[in-house]
C-alpha positions, -999 to +999 in steps of 0.1 A: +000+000+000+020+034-012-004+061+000+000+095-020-015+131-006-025+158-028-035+195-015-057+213-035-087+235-035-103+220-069-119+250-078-135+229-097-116+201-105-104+202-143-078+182-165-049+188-153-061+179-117-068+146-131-037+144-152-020+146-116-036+118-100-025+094-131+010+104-130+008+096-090-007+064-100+024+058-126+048+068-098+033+035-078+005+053-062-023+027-048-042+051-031-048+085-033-059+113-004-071+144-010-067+170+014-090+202+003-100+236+011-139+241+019-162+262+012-139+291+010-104+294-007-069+311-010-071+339-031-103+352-004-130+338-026-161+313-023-154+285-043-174+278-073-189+245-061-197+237-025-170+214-009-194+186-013-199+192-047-158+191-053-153+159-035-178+144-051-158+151-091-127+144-068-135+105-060-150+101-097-120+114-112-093+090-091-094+099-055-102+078-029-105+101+002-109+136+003-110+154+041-112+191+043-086+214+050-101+232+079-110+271+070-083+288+093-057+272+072-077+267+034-080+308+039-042+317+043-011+325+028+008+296+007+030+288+041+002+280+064-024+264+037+010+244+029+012+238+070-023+228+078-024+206+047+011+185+050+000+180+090-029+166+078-013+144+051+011+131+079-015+125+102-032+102+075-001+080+072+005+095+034+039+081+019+039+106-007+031+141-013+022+153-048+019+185-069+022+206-099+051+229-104+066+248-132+099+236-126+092+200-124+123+193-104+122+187-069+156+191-060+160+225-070+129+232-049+140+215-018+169+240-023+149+263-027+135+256+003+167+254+025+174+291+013+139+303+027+145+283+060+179+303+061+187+327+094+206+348+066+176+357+049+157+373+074+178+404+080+184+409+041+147+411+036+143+435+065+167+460+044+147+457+015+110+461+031+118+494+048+130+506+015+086+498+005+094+466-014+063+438-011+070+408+007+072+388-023+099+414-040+117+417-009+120+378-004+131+372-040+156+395-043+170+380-006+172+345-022+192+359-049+214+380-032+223+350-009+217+317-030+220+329-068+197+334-095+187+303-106+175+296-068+155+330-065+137+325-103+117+299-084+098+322-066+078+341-096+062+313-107+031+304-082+034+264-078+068+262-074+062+285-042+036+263-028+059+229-036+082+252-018+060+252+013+053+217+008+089+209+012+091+235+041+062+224+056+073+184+063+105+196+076+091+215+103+070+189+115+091+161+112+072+143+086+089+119+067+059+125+035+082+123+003+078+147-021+070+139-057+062+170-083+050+168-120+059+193-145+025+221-148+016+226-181-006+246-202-022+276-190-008+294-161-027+301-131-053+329-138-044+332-173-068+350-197-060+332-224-068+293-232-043+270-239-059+237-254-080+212-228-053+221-201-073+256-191-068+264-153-094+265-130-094+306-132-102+305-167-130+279-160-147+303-137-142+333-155-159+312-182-188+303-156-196+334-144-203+351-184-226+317-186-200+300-211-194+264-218-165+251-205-176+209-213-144+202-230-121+220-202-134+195-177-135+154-173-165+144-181-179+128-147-166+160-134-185+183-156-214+164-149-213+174-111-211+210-122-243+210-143-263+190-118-252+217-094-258+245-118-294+234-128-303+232-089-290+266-080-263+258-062-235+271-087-215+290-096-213+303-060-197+344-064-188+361-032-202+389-045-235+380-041-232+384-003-219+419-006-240+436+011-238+412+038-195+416+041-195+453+040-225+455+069-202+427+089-168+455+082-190+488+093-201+472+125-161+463+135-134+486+158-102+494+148-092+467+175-114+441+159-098+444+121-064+443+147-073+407+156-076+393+120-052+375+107-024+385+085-027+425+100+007+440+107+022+474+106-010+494+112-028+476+082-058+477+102-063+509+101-063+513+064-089+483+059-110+504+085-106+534+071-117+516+035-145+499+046-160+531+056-152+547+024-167+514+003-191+512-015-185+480-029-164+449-026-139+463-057-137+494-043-127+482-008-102+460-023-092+493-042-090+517-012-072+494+010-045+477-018-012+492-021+020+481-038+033+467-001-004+450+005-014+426-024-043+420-034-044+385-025-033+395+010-066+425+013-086+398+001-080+371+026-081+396+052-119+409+044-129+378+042-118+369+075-135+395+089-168+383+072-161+351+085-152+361+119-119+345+116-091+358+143-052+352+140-049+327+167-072+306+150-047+292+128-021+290+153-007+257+156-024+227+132-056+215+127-068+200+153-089+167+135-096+148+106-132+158+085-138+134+057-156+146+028-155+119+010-153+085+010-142+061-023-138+029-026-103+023-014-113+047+012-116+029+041-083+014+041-068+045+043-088+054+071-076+018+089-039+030+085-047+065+093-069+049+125-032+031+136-009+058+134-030+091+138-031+107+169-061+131+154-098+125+159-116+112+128-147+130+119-171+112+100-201+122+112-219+156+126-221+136+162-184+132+164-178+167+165-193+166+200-165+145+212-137+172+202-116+194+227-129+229+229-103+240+203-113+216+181-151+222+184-139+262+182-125+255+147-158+233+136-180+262+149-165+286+124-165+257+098-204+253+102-209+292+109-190+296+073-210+271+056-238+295+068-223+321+053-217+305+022-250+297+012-252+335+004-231+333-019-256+305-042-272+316-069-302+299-048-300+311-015-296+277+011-313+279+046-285+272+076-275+241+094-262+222+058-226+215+076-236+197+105-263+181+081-250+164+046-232+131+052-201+119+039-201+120-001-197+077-008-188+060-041 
């Protein structure tokens, strides 16, 4: 049994995704776990599908579990998303670790890597923020100051960081998860253009939300999830159908509250304050309060956090249990492993959650509470209660 982990937000799940899982399963791969964001992702977005809806096309495309990457870490930067997920993987008994990058070569990104782990870098980067450069400048041009050129060119391209954090991520808990990385190709991430069958999964919801087709971008059982969705009025889900709702939750908070989200430092709470006073609308918040030191990715994350009622010590430490999602056919013997060697709760159904410690039941709270939340975001508006509801998606 050679177990291989994949982290991913499947948003929704598209050709490449599957390409992935059969280039695991050429590697020796005889089961495949799929640790995923929920109902909210990365870039400070609702998903497209519910997280249902995306295991689901998950276990008919190849996997056979999916659990969900709890929301304090499925919302944050690459290094904590990378965190939560590899603890998670590790706690599952996964042998391997897999993922798309643009370098395809997972030496150069374990060196990669060691230079961002470096005691070195930290004071060259200081230099360079209080001269105004972004986080992601200042880091880049530290690596190639320190380690070369070659080392630091790894860090434009937006999987190689996340293998990156991958790598980082088992070293600084100790797991011994190998890493295994296939070469990304055809569009980029959030390209505008299409390149053949491989289109990202930007492209596929750009394509979604003017009402396009996007059949032929998509596996088929996968695409057929989407429609069933779609005709039920449960897709595409668009945070900006909840609007409204986010900038009423941002007028009602204190400077002190926006000081207690996560990802606030150097007085950044009071420009998103100041912003969401000004606001109008979601763009123009995101507008107000972006600058060339604040990404957008970064004001995002942050709003939606506040919507969500997220704080930073929420995603302190890792997540605290195991939710399954889903549940294929080689599923449960993953789940025996993961039963031997995991120290984590397993959550398989709503009544489990009672049996959690308080920080666990803390983090399902917001999980549910999110779900809530989400269900604004439907084309269809949902009543509340779904999380603790809808049973484990079987195959």
């Amino acid at each position: 049994m050679l177990t291989a982990g994949i982290i991913c937000e499947y948003n929704p799940f598209h050709y490449g995704h599957e390409y992935l899982m059969k280039q695991l399963k050429a590697y020796g791969a005889t089961h495949i776990v799929v640790v995923m964001s929920g109902n909210f992702v990365q870039r400070g977005d609702a998903a497209i599908l519910s997280k249902r809806a995306r295991a689901r096309q998950a276990l008919l495309c190849g996997a056979d579990l999916v659990v969900e990457l709890p929301l304090p870490w499925s919302v944050a930067g690459a290094e904590r998303f990378a965190l939560g997920g590899v603890a998670l993987l590790d706690a599952i008994g996964a042998d391997l670790i897999g993922f798309g990058s643009e370098c395809g070569n997972v030496d150069r990104l374990k060196t990669a890597a060691k230079a961002l782990s470096s005691p070195l870098l930290r004071e060259e980067m200081r230099k360079a923020l209080q001269n105004g450069s972004t986080f992601a400048a200042a880091r880049q041009n530290a690596v190639e100051q320190l380690f070369g050129a070659e080392t630091a060119a790894l860090l434009r391209d937006p999987n190689n960081i996340l293998g990156i954090e991958y790598i980082k991520a088992a070293e600084r808990t100790g797991s011994g998860i190998t890493p295994v990385t296939v070469s990304r190709f055809g569009s980029a991430h959030d390209a505008d253009r299409e390149a053949g069958s491989y289109a990202s999964s930007g492209q596929i919801r750009r394509l979604l939300r003017c009402g396009r087709d996007c059949s032929r971008l998509m596996p088929s059982a996968a695409y057929s999830v989407l429609s069933e969705e779609m005709k039920a009025g449960k897709a595409p889900a668009d945070l900006f159908l909840a609007e409204r709702a986010i900038l009423a939750q941002l007028r009602m908070m204190t400077r002190d509250d926006f000081a207690a989200l996560p990802d606030i430092s150097e007085g950044l709470e009071n420009r998103i304050f100041n912003a969401s006073a000004q606001a109008t609308g979601l763009e123009e918040l995101y507008f107000l309060a972006k600058t060339k030191r604040y990404p957008l990715a970064r004001i995002r994350r942050i709003v939606l956090a506040a919507f969500l009622g997220l704080k930073a010590f929420h995603s302190s430490g890792l997540p605290p249990y195991i939710r399954i999602l889903g549940l294929g056919r080689r599923g449960p013997e993953i789940l025996q492993k993961a039963g031997a060697v995991s120290k984590l709760p397993i959550i398989s159904r709503s009544s489990d959650l009672c049996g959690l410690e308080d920080r666990g039941k803390g983090i399902a709270d917001l999980e549910s509470r999110a779900a809530d939340l989400y269900a604004l975001c439907l084309p269809k508006i949902a009543p509340c209660g779904i999380d603790r509801t809808e049973k484990v998606i079987t195959l």
